[in-house]
KOLLOZA-550030 format. One line per 2 residues: number of its first residue (from 0); their letters; for each residue x, y negated, z of N, C-alpha, C. Coordinates in Angstrom, 1 decimal. Example, Ala and Ser with C-alpha at 12.3 -4.5 7.8 and 13.67 -1.06 7.14 Angstrom:
0> AS> 13.2,5.7,7.8,12.3,4.5,7.8,13.2,3.3,7.8 | 12.8,2.2,7.1,13.7,1.1,7.1,12.9,0.0,7.9;
***
This chain:
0> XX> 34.9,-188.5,6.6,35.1,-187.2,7.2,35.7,-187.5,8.6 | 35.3,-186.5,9.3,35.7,-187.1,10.8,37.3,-186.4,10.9;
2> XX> 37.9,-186.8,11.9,39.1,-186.1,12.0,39.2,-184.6,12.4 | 38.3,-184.2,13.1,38.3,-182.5,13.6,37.9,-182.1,12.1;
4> XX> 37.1,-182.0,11.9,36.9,-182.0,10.1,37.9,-181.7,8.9 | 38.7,-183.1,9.1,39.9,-183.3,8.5,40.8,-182.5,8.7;
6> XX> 41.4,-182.6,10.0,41.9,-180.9,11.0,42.3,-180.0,10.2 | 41.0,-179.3,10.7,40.9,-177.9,9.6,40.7,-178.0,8.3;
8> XX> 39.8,-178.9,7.9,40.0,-178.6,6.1,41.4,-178.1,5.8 | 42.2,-179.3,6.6,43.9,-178.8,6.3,44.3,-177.6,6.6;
10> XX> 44.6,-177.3,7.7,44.4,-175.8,8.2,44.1,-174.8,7.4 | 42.8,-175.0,6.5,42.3,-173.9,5.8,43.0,-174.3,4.4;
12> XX> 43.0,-175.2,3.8,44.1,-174.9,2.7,44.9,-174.5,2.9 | 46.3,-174.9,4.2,47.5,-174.1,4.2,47.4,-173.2,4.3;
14> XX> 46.4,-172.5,5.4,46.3,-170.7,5.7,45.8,-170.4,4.0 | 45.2,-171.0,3.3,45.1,-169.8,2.0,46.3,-170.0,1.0;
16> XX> 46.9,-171.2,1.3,47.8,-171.4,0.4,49.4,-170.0,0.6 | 49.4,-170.0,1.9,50.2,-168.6,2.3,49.7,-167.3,2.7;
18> XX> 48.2,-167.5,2.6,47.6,-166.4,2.7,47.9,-165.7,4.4 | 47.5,-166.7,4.9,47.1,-166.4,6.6,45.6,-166.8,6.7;
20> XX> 45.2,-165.7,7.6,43.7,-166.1,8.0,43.5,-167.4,8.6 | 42.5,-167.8,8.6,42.2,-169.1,8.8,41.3,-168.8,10.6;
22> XX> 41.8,-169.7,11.7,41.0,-169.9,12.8,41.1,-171.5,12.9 | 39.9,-171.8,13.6,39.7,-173.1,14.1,40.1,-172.8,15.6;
24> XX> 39.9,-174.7,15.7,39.6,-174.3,17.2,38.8,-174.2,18.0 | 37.6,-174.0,17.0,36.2,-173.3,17.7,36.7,-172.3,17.8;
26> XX> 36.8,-171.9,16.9,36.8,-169.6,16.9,37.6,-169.5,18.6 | 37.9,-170.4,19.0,38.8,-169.8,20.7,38.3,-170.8,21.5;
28> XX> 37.2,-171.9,21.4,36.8,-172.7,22.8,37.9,-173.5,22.8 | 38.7,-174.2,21.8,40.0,-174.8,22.3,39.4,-176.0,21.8;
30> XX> 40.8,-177.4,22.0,40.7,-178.6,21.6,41.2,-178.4,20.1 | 40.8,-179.5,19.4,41.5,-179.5,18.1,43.1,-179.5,17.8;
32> XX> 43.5,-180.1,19.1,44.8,-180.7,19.6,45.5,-179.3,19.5 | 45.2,-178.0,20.1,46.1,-177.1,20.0,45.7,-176.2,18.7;
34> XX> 45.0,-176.6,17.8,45.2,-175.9,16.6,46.0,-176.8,15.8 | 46.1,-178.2,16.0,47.6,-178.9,15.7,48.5,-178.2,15.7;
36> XX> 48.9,-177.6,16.6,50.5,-176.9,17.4,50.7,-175.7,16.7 | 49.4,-175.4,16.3,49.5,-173.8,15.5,50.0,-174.1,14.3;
38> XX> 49.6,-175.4,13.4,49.9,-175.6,12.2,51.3,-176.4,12.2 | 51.7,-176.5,13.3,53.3,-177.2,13.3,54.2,-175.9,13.4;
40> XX> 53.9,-174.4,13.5,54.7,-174.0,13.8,55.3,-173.5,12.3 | 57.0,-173.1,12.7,57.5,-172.7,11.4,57.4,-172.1,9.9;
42> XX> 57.0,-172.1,8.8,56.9,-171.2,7.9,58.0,-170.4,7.0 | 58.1,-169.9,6.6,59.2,-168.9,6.0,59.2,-169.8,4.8;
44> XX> 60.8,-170.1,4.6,61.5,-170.8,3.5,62.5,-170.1,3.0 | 61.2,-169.4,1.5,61.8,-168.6,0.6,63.1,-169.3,-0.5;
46> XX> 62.8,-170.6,-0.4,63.2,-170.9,-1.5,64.9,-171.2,-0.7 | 65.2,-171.1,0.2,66.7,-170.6,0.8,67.0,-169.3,0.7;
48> XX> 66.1,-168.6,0.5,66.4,-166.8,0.3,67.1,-166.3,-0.5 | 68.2,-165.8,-0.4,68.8,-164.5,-1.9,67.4,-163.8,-2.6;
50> XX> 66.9,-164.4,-3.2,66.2,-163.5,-4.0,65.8,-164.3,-5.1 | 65.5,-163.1,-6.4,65.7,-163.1,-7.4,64.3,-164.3,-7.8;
52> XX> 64.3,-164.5,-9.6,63.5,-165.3,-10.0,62.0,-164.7,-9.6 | 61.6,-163.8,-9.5,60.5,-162.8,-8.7,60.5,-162.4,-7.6;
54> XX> 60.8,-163.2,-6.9,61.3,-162.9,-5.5,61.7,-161.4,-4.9 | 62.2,-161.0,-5.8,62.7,-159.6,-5.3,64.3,-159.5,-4.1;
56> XX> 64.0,-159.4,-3.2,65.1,-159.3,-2.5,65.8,-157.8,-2.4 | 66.8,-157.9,-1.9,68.2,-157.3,-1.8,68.4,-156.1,-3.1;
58> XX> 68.4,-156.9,-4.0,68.6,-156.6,-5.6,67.8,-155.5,-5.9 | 66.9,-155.4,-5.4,66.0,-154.0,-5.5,66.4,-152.8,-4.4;
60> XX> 67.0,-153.0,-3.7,67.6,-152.3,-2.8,66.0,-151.9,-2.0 | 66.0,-150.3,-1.1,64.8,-150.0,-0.2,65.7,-150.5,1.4;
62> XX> 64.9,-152.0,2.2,65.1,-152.3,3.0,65.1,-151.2,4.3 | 64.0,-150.2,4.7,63.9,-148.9,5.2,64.9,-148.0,5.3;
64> XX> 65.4,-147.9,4.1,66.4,-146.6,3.9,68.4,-146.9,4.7 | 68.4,-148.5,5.0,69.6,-148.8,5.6,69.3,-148.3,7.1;
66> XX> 68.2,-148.4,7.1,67.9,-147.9,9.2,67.5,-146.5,9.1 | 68.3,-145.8,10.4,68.1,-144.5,10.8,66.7,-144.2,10.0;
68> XX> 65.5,-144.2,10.2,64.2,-143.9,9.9,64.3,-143.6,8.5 | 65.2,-144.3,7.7,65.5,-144.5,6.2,66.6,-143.5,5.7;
70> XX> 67.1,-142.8,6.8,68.6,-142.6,6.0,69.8,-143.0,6.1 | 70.0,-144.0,6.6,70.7,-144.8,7.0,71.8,-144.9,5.7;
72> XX> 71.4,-145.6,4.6,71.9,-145.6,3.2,71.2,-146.0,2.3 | 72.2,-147.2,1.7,71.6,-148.2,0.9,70.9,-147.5,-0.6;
74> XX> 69.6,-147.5,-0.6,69.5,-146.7,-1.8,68.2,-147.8,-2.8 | 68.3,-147.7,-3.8,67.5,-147.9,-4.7,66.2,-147.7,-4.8;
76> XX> 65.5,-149.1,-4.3,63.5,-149.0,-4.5,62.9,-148.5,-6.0 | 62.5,-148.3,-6.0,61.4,-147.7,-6.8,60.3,-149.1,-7.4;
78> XX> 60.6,-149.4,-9.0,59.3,-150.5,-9.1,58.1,-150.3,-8.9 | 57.8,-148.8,-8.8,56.4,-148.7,-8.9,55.9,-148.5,-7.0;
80> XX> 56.9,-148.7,-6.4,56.7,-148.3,-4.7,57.0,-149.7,-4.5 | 56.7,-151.0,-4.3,56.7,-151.8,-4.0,55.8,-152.7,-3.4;
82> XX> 56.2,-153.7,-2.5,55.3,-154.4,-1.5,55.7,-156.1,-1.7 | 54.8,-157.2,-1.5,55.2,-158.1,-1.2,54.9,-158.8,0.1;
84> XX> 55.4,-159.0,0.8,55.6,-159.4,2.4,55.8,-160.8,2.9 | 55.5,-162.0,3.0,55.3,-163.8,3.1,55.8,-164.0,2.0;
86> XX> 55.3,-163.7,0.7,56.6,-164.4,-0.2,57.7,-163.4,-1.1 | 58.2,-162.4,-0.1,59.3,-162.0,-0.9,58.8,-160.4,-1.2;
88> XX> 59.5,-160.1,-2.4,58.9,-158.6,-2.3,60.3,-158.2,-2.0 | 59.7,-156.4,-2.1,60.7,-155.3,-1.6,60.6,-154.3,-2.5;
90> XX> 61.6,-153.0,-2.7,61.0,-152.5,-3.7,61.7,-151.0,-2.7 | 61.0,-149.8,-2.4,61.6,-148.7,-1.6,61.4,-147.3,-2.8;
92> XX> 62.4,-146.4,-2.3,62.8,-145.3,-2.4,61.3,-144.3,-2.5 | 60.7,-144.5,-1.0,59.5,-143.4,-0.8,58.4,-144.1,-0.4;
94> XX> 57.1,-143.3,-0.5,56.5,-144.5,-0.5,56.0,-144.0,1.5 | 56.5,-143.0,1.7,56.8,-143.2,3.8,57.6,-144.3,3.9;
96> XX> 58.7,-144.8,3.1,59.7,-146.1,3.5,58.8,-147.4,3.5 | 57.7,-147.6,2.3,57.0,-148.4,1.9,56.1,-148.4,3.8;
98> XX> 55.1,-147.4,4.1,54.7,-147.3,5.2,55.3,-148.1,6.4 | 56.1,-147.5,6.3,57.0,-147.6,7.6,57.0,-148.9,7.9;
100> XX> 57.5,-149.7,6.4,58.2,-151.2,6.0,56.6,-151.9,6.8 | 55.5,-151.6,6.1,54.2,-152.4,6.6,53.9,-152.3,8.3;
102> XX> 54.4,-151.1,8.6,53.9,-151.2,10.0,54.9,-151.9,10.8 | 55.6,-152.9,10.5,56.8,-154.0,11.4,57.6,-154.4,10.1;
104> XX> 57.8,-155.2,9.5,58.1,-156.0,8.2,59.6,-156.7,9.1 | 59.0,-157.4,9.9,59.9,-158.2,10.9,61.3,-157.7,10.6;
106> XX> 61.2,-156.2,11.1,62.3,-155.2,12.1,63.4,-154.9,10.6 | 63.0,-154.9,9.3,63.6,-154.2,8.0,63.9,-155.3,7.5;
108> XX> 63.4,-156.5,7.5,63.9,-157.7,6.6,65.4,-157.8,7.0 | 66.0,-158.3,5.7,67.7,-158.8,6.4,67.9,-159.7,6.9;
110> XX> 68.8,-159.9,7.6,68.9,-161.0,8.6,69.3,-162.1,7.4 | 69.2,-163.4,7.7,69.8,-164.6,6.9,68.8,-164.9,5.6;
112> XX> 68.0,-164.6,5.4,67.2,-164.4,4.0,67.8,-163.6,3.0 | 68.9,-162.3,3.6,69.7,-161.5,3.0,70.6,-161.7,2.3;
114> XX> 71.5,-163.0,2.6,72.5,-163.8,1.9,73.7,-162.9,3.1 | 74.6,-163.4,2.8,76.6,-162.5,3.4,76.0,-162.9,5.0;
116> XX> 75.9,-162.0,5.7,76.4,-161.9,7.1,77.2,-163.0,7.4 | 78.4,-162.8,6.7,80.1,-162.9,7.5,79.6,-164.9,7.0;
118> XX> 79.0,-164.8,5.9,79.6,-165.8,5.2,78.8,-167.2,5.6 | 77.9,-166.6,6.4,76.4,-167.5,6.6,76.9,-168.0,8.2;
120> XX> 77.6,-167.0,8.9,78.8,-167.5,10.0,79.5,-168.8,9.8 | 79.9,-168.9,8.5,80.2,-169.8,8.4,79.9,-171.0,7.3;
122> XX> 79.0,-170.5,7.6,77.7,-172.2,6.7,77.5,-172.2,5.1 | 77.7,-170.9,4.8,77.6,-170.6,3.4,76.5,-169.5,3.0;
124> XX> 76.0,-169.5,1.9,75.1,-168.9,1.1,75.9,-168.5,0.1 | 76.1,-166.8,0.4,77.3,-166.0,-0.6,76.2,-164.7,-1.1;
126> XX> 76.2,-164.3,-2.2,75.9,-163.2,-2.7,76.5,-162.0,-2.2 | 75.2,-161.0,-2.6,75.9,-159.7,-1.3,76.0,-158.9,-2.4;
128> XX> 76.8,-157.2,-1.8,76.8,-156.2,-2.7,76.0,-155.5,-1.5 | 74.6,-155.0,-2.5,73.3,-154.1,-1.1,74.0,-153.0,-0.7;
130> XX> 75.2,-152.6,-1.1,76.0,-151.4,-0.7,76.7,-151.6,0.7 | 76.9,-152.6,0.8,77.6,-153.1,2.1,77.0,-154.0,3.3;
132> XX> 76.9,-152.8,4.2,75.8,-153.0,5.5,76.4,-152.8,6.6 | 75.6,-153.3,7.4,75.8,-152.5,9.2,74.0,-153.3,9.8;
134> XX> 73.6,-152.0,10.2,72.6,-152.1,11.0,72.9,-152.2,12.4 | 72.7,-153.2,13.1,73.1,-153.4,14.8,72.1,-154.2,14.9;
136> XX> 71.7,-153.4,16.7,70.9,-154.1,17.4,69.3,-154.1,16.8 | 68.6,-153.4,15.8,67.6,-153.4,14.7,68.0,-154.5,14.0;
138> XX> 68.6,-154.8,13.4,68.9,-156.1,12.7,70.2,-155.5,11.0 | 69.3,-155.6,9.7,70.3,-155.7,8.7,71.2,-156.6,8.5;
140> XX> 72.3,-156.7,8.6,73.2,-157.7,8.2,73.8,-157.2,6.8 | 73.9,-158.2,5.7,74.1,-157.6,4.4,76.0,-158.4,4.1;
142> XX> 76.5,-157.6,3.4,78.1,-158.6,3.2,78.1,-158.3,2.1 | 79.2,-159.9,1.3,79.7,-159.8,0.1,81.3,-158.6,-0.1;
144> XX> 81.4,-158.4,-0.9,82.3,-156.9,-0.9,82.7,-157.2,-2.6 | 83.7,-157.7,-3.3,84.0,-157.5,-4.6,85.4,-158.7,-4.8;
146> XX> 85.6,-158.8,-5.5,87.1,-159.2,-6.0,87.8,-160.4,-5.1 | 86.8,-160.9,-4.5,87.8,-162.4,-2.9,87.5,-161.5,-2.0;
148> XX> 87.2,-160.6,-1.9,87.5,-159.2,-0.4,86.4,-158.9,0.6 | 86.3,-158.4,1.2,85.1,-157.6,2.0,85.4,-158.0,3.0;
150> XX> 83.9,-159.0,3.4,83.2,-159.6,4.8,82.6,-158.5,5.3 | 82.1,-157.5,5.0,82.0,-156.8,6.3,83.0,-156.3,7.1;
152> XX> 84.3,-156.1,6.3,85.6,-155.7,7.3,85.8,-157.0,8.3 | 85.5,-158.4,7.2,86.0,-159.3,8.0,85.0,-159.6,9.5;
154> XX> 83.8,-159.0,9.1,82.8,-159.1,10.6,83.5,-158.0,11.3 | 83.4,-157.5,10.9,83.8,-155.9,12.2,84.9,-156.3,12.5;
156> XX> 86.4,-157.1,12.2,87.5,-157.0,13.0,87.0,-158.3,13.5 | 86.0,-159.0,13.7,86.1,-160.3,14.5,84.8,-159.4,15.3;
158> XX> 84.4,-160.8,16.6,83.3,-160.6,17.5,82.1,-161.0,16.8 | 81.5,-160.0,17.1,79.9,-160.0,16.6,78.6,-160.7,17.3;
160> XX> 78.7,-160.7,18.4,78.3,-161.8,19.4,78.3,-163.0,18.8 | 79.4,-163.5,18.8,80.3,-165.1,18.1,79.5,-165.0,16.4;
162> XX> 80.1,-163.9,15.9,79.7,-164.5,14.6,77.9,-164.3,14.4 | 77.1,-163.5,14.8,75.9,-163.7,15.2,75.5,-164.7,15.1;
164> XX> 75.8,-165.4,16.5,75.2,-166.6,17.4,75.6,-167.8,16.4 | 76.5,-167.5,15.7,77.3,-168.8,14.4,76.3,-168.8,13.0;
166> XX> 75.9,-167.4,12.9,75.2,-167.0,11.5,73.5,-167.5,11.9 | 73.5,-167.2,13.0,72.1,-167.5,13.8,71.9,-169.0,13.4;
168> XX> 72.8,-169.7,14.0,72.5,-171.4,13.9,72.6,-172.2,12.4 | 73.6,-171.7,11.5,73.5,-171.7,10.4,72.3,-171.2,9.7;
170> XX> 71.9,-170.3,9.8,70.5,-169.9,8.7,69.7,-170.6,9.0 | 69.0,-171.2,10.7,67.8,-172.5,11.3,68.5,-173.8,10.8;
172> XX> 69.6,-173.6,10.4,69.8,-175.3,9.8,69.7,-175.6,8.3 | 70.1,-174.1,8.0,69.9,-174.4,6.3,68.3,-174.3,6.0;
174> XX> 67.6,-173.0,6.7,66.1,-172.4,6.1,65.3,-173.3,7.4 | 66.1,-173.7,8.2,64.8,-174.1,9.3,63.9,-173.2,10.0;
176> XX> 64.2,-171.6,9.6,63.7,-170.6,10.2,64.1,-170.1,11.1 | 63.8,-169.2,12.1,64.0,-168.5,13.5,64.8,-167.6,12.3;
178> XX> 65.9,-167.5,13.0,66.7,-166.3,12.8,66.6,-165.0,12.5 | 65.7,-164.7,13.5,64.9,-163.5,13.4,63.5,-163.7,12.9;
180> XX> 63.3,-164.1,11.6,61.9,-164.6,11.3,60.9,-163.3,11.8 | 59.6,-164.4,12.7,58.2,-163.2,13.1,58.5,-163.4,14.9;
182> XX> 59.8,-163.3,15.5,60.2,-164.0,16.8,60.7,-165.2,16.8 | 60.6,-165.9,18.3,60.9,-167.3,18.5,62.7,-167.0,18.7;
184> XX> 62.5,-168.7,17.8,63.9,-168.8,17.5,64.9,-169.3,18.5 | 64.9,-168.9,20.4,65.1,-168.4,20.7,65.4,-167.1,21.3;
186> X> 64.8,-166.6,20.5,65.2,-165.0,21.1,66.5,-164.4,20.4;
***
């Protein structure tokens, strides 16, 4: 088998193995060389994610309903209104939150693979309570809140900036993912 050949066979296994369409580098007049680059770029590494043996994230929590558009309030998905999105599912309230959630996935996911805000600042993977949030900047940040004390107070009396830019570098070193998975990991 020739190597352009070889190439894409590969290509088209991974794309079905995660369920992305498959392009060559015919389908665009390109060299083989830059559908290389395509298949080097990052994939979403669930298996760093808070989520459950069914990949259910933020304990069933509706990701939508924490942002204005939602209510702004952590409320309880619905099993029968649910979505699965690279890997992880979601489970929402309504099924407009469900909508909403499809038309930008990106913008509702939690930051960190929905592991502690405060805690991922500092190089840890802590379980959250989905009750305890702050939406800034479009961005979920989820905290741990129960008997060793509440990281979201401890984010809000420190700089958010700092702990950000600290939670940011931590999550690409643990998951290897852009921070903001769906944009480049610098942005």
């Amino acid at each position: 088998m020739n190597s352009q050949k070889h190439t894409t066979l590969t290509l088209a296994l991974a794309a079905a193995f995660f369920g992305m369409p498959v392009f060559t580098a015919q389908s665009f007049g390109q060299s083989t060389q830059a559908v290389s680059s395509v298949a080097a770029e990052p994939i979403r590494n669930i298996e760093e994610w808070d989520i459950s043996k069914s990949n259910l994230a933020i304990d069933g929590y509706d990701p939508v309903a924490y942002f204005p558009e939602g209510g702004s309030k952590a409320k309880k998905g619905k099993k029968s209104i649910s979505t699965t999105y690279e890997g992880v599912t979601y489970r929402f309230a309504t099924e407009e939150n469900r909508d909403v959630f499809l038309a930008n996935p990106a913008k509702f996911e939690p930051a960190y693979g929905g592991w502690c805000a405060w805690a991922m600042s500092k190089g840890s993977k802590t379980e959250i309570d989905p009750k305890s949030f702050i939406v800034k900047d479009d961005r979920l940040y989820l905290f741990y809140k129960g008997i060793f004390g509440n990281t979201k107070k401890d984010w809000l009396d420190g700089d958010h900036g700092q702990l950000e830019s600290s939670a940011d570098d931590e999550w690409k070193a643990i998951s290897g993912e852009s921070p903001r998975f769906g944009k480049p990991a610098d942005q």
